[in-house]
C-alpha positions, 0 to 999 in steps of 0.5 A: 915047266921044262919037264912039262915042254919036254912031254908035249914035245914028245907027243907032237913026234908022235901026233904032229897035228896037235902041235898048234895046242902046246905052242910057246906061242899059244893063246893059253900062254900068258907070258912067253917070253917068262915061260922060254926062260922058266924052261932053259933055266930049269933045262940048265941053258942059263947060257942061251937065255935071250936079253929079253929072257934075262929081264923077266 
């Protein structure tokens, strides 16, 4: 997932107008609280991780 959020990110540099489709937030996101903590903890920012984060 992390690498996966790291490639849109990049895409959205280069086409800003797309930005709404990969959004942590979006409708195709089941769970965005899993899928924040999935991406810090595979991104090494265990350290970051919100309360909420910890629980799921």
């Amino acid at each position: 997932m992390y690498a996966t959020r790291k490639l849109f990110d990049g895409l959205i540099e280069i086409y800003p107008q797309s930005s709404d489709y990969p959004a942590p937030n979006s409708n195709i996101v089941h769970s965005p609280v899993f899928e924040s903590a999935v991406c810090k903890v595979q991104g090494k920012l265990e350290n970051l991780l919100s309360q909420s984060e910890k629980i799921v």
